[in-house]
ZALODREN-239106 format. One record per atom (N, C-alpha, C): x, y, z; residue in one letter; residue number from 1. Coordinates in pm, 1 decimal, padded with zeros to 6 digits. Layout:
<nodes>
@c1: X, c2: Y, c3: Z, aa: a, i: NUM
...
</nodes>
This chain:
<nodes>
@c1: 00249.2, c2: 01254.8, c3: -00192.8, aa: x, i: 1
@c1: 00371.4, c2: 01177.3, c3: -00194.2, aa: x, i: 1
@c1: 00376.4, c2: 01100.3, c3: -00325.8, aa: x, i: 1
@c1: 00495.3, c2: 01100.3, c3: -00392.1, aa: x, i: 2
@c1: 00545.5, c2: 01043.9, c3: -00513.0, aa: x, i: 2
@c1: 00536.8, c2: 00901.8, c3: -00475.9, aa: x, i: 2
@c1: 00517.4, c2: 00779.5, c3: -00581.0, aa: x, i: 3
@c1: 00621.2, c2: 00653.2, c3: -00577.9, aa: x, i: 3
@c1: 00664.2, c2: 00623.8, c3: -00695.2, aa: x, i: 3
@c1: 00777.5, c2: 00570.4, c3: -00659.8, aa: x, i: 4
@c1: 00892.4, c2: 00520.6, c3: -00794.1, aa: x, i: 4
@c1: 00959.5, c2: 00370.0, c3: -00755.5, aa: x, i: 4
@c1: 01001.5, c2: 00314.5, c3: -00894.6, aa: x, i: 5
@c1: 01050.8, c2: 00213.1, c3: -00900.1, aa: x, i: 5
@c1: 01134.5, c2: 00206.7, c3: -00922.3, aa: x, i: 5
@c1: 01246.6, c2: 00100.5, c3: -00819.2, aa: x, i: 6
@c1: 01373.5, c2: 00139.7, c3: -00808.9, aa: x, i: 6
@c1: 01440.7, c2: 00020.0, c3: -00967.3, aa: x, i: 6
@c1: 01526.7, c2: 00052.3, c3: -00998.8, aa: x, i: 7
@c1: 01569.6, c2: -00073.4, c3: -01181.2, aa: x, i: 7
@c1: 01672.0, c2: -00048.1, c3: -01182.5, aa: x, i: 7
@c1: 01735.8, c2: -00144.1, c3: -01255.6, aa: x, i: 8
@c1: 01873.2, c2: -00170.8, c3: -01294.3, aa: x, i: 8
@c1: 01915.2, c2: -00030.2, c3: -01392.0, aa: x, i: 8
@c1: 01996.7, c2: 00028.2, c3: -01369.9, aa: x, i: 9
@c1: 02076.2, c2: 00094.8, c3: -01503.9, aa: x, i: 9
@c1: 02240.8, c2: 00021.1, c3: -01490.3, aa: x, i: 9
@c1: 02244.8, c2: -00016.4, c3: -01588.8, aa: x, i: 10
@c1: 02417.0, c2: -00089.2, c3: -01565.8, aa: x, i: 10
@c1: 02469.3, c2: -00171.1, c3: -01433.0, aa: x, i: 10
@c1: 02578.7, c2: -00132.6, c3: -01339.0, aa: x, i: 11
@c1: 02576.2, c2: -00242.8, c3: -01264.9, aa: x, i: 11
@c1: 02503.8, c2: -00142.7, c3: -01128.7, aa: x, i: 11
@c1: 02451.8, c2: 00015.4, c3: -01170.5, aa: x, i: 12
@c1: 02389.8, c2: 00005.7, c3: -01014.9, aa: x, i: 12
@c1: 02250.9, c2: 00020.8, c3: -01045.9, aa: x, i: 12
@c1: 02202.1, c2: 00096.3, c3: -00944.1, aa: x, i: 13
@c1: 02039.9, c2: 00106.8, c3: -00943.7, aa: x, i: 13
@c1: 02022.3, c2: 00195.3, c3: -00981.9, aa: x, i: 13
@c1: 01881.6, c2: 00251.1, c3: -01004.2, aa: x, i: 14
@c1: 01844.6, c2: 00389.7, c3: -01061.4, aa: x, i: 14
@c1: 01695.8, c2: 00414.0, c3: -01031.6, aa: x, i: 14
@c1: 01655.9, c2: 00557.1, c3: -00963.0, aa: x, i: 15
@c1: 01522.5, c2: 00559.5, c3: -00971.8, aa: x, i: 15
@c1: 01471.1, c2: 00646.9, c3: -01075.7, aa: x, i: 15
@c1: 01367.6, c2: 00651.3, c3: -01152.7, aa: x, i: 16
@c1: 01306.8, c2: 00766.2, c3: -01209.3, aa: x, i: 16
@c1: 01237.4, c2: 00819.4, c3: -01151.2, aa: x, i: 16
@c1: 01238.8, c2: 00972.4, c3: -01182.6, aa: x, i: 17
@c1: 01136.8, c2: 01078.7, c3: -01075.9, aa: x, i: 17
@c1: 01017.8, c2: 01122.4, c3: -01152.1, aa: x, i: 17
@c1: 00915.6, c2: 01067.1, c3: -01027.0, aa: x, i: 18
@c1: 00793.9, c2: 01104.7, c3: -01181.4, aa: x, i: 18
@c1: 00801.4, c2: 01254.2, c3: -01184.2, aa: x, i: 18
@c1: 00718.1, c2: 01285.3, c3: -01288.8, aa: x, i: 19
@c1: 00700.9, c2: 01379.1, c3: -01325.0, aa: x, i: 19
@c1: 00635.4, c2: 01503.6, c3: -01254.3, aa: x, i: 19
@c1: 00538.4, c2: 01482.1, c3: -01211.1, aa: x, i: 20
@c1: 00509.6, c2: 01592.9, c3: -01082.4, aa: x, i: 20
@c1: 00589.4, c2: 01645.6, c3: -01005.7, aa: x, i: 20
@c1: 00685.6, c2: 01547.6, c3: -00918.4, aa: x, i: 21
@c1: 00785.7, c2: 01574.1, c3: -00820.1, aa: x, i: 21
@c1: 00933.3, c2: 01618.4, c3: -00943.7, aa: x, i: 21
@c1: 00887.1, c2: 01618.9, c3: -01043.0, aa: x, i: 22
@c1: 01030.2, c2: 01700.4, c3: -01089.8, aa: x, i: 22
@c1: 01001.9, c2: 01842.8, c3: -01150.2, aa: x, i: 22
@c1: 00832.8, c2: 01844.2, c3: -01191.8, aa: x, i: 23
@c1: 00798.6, c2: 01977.6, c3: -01215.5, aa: x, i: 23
@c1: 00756.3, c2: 02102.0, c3: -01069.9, aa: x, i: 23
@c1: 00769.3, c2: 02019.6, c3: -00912.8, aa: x, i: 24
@c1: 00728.5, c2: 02049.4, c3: -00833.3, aa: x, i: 24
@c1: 00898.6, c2: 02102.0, c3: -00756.6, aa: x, i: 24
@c1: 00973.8, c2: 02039.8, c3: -00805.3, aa: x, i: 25
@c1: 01150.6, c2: 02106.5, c3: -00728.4, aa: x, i: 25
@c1: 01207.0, c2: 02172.0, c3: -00843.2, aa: x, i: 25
@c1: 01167.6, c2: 02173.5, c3: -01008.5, aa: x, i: 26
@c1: 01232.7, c2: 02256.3, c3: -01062.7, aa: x, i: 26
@c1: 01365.9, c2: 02132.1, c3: -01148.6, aa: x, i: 26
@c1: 01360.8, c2: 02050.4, c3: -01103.3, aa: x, i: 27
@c1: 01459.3, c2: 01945.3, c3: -01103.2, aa: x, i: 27
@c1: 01520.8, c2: 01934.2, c3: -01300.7, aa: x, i: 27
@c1: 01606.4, c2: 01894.2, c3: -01314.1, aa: x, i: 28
@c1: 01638.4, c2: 01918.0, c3: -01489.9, aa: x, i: 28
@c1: 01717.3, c2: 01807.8, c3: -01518.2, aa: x, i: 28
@c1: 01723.8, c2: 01712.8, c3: -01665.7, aa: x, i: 29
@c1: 01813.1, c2: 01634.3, c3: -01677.6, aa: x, i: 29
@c1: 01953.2, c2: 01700.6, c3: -01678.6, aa: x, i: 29
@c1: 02025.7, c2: 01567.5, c3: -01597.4, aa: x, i: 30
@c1: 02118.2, c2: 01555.1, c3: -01614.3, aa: x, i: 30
@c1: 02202.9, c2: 01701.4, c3: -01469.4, aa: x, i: 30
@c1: 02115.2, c2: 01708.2, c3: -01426.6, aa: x, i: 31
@c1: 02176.3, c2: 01745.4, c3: -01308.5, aa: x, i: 31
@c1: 02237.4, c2: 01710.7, c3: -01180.0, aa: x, i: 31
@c1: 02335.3, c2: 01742.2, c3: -01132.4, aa: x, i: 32
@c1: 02407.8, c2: 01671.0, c3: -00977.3, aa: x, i: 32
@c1: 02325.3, c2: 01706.3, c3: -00881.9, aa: x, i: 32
@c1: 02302.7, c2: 01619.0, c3: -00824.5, aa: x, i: 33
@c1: 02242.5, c2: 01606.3, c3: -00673.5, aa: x, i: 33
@c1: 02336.8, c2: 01489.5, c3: -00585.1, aa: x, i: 33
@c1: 02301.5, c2: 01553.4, c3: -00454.0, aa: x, i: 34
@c1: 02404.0, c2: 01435.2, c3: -00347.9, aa: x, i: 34
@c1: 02262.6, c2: 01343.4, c3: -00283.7, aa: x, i: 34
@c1: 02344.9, c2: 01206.9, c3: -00235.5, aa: x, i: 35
@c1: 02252.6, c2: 01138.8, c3: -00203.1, aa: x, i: 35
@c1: 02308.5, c2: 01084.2, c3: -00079.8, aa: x, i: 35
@c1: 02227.2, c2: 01077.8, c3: 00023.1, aa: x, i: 36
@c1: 02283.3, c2: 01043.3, c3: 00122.8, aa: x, i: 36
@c1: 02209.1, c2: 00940.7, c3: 00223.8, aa: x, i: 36
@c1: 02230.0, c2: 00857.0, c3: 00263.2, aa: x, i: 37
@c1: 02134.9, c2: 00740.9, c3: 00352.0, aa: x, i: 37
@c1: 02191.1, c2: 00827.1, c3: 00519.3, aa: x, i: 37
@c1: 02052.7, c2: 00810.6, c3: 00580.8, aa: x, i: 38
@c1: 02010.4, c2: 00847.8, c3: 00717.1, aa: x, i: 38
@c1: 01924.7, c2: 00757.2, c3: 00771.1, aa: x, i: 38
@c1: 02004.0, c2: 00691.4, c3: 00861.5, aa: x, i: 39
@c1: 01898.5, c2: 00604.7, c3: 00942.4, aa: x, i: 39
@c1: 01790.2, c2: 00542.8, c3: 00912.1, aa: x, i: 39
@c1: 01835.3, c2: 00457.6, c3: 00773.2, aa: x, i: 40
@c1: 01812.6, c2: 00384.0, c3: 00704.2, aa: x, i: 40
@c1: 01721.6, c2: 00448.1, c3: 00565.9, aa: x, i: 40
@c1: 01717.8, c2: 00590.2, c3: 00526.1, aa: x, i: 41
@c1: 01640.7, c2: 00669.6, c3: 00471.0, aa: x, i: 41
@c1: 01716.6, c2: 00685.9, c3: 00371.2, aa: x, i: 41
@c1: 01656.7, c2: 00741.8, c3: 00245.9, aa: x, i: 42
@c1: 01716.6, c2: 00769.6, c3: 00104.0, aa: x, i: 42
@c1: 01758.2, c2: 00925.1, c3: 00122.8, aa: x, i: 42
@c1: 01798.7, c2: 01021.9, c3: 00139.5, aa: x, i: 43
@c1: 01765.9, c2: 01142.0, c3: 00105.2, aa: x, i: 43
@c1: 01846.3, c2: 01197.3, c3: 00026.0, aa: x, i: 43
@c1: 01766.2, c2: 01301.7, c3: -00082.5, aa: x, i: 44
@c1: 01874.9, c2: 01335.6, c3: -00230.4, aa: x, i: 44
@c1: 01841.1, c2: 01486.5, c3: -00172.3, aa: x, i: 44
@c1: 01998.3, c2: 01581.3, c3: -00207.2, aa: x, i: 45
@c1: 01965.6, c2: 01714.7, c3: -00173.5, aa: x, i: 45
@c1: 02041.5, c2: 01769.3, c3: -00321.0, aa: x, i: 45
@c1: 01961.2, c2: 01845.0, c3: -00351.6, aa: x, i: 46
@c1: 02056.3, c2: 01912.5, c3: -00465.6, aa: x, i: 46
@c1: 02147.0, c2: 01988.8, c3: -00484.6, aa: x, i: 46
@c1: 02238.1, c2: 01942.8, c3: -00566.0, aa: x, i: 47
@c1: 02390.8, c2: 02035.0, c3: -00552.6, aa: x, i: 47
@c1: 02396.7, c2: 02140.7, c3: -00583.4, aa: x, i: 47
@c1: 02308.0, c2: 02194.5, c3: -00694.2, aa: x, i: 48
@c1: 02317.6, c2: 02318.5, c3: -00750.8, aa: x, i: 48
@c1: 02321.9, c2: 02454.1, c3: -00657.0, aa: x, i: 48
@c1: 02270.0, c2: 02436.7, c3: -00567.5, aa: x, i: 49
@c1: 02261.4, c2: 02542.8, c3: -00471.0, aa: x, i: 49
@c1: 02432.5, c2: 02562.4, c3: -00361.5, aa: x, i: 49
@c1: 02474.8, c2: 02478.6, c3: -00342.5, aa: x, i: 50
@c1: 02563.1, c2: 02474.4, c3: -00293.5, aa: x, i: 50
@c1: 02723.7, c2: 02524.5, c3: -00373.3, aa: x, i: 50
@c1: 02657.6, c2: 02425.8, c3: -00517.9, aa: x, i: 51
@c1: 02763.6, c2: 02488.8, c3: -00662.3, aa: x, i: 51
@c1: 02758.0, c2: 02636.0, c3: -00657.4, aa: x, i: 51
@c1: 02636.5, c2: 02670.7, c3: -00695.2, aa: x, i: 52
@c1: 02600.3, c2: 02784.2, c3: -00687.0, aa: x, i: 52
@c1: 02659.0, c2: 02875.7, c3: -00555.4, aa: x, i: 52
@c1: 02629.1, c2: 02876.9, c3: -00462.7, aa: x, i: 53
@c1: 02716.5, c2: 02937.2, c3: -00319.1, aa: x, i: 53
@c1: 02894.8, c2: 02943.1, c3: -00363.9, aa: x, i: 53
@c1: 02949.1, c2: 02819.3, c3: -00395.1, aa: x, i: 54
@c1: 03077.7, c2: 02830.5, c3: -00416.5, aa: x, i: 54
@c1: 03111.7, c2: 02884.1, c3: -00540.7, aa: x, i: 54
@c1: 03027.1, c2: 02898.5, c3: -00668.0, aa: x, i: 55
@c1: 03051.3, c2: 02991.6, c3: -00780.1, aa: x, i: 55
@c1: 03084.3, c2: 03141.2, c3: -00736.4, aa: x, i: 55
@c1: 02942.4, c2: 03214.0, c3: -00641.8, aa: x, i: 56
@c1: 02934.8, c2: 03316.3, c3: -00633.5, aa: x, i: 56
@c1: 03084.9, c2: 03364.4, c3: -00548.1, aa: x, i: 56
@c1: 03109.5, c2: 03255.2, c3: -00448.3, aa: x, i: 57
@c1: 03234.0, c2: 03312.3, c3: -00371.4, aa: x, i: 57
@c1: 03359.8, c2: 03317.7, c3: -00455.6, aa: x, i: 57
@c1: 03405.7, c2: 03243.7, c3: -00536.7, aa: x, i: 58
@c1: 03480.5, c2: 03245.5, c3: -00635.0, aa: x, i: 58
@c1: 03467.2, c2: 03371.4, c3: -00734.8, aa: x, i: 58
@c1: 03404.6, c2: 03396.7, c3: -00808.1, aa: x, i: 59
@c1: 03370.7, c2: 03531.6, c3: -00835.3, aa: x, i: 59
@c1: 03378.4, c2: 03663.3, c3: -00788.4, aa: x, i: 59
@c1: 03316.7, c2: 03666.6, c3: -00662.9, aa: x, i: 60
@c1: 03376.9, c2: 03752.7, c3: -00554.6, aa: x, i: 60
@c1: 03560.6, c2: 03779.0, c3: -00522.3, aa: x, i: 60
@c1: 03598.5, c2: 03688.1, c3: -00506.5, aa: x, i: 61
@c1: 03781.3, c2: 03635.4, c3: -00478.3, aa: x, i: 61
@c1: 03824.0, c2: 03703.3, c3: -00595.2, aa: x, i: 61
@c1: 03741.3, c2: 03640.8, c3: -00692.2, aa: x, i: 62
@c1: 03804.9, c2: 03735.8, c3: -00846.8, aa: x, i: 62
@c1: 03811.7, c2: 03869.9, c3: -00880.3, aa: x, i: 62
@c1: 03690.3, c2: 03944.6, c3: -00840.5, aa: x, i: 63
@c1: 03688.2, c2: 04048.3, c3: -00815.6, aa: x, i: 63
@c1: 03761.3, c2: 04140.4, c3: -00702.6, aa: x, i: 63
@c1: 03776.4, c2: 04094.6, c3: -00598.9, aa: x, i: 64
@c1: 03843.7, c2: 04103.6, c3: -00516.9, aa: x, i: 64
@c1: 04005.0, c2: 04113.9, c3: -00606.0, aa: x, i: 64
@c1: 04059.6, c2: 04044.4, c3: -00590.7, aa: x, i: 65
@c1: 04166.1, c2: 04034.3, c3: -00657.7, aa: x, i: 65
@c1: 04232.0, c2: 04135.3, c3: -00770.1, aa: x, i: 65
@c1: 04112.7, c2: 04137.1, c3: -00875.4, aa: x, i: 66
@c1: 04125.3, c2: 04233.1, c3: -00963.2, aa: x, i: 66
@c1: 04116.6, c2: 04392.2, c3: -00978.1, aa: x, i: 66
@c1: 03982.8, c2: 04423.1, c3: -00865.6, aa: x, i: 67
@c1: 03964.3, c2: 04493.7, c3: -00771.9, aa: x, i: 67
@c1: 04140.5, c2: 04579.8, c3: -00763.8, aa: x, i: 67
@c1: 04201.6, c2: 04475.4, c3: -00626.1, aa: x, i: 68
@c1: 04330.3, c2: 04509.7, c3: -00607.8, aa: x, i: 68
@c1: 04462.9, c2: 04575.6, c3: -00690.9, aa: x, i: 68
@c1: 04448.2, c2: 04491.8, c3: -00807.6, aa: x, i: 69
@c1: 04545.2, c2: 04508.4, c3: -00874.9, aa: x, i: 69
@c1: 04572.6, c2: 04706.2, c3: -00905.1, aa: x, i: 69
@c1: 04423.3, c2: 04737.0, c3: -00909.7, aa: x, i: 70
@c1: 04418.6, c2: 04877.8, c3: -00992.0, aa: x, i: 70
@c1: 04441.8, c2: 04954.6, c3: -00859.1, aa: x, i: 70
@c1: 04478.1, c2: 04937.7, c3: -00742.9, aa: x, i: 71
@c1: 04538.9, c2: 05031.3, c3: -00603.6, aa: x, i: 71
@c1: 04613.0, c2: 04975.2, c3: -00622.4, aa: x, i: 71
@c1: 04706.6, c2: 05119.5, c3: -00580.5, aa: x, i: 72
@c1: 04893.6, c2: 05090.1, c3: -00533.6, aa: x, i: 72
@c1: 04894.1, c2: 05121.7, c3: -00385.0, aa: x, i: 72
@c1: 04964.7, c2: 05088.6, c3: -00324.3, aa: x, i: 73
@c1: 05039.8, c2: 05118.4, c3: -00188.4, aa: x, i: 73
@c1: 05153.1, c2: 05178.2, c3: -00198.1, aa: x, i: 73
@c1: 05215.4, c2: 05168.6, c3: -00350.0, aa: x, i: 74
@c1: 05330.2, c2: 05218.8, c3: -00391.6, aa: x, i: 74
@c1: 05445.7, c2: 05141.5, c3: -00319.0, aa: x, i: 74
@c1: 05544.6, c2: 05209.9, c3: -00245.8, aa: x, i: 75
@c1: 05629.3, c2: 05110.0, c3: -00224.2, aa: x, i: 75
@c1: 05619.4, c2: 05058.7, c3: -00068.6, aa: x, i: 75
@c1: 05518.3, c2: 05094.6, c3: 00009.9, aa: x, i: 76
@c1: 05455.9, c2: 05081.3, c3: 00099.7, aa: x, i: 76
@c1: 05396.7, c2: 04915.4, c3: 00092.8, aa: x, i: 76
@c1: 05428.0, c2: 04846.8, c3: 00212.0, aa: x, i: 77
@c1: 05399.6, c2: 04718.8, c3: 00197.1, aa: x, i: 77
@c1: 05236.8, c2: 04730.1, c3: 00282.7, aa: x, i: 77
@c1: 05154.5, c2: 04620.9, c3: 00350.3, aa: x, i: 78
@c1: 05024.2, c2: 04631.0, c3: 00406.0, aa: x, i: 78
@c1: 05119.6, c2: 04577.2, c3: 00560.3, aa: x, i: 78
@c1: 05218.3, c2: 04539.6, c3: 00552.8, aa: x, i: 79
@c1: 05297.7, c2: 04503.2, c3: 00641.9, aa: x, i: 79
@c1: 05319.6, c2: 04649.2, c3: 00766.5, aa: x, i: 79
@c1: 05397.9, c2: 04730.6, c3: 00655.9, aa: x, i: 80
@c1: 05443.0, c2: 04855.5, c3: 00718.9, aa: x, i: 80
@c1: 05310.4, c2: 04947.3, c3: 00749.9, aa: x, i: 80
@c1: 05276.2, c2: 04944.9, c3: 00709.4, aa: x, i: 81
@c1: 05075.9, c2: 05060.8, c3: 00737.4, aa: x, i: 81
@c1: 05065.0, c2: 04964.6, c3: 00800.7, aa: x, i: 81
@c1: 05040.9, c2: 04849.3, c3: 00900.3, aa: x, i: 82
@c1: 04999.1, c2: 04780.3, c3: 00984.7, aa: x, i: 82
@c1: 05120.6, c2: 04811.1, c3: 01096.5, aa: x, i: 82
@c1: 05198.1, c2: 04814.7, c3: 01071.3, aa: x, i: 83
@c1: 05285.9, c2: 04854.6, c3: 01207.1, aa: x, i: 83
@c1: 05268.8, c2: 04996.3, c3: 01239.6, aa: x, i: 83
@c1: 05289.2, c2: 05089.5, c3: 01142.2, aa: x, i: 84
@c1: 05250.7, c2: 05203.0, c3: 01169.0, aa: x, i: 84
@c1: 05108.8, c2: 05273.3, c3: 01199.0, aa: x, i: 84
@c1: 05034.5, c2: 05171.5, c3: 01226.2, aa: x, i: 85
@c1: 04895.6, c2: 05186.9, c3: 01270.5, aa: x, i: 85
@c1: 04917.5, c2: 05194.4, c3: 01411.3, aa: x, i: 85
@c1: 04996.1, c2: 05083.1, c3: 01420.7, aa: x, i: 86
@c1: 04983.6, c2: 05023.8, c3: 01597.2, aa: x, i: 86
@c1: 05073.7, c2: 05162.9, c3: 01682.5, aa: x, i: 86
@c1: 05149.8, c2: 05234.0, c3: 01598.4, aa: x, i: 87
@c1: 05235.9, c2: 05294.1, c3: 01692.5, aa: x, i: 87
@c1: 05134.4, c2: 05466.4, c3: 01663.5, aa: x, i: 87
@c1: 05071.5, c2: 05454.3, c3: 01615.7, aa: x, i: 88
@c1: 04952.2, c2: 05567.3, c3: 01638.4, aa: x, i: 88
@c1: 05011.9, c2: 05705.7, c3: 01547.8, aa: x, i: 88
</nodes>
């Protein structure tokens, strides 16, 4: 287990992470992490992974999208091939 000292930076607080526990999560300046109090507990989870999750889906959408553009339906809507599905 790490300890750190909590200090002033400007008008809030700030901890520094020693060094072990930042070579031990991979951790990098100047990166986002969320911080969240639990039942009276500090806990920091890092954002990057989550950024990361919503990058990749975004990317995907894009592709997706672009994907699309290069099929035609021609003058066929997804409307009409969906009705004409149902009637067999």
């Amino acid at each position: 287990m790490s300890r750190a000292i909590v200090g002033k930076w400007g008008k809030n607080l700030a901890i520094r992470m020693p060094t072990e526990l930042v070579k031990a999560t991979g951790l990098s300046d100047g990166e986002l992490v969320e911080i969240e109090a639990r039942e009276g507990d500090i806990l920091i989870h890092r954002a990057s992974a989550r950024a990361l999750a919503l990058t990749d889906a975004k990317a995907a959408a894009d592709e997706i999208a672009t994907e699309a553009k290069s099929h035609s339906l021609g003058d066929i809507s997804i409307r009409d091939l969906l009705d004409e599905g149902r009637r067999g």
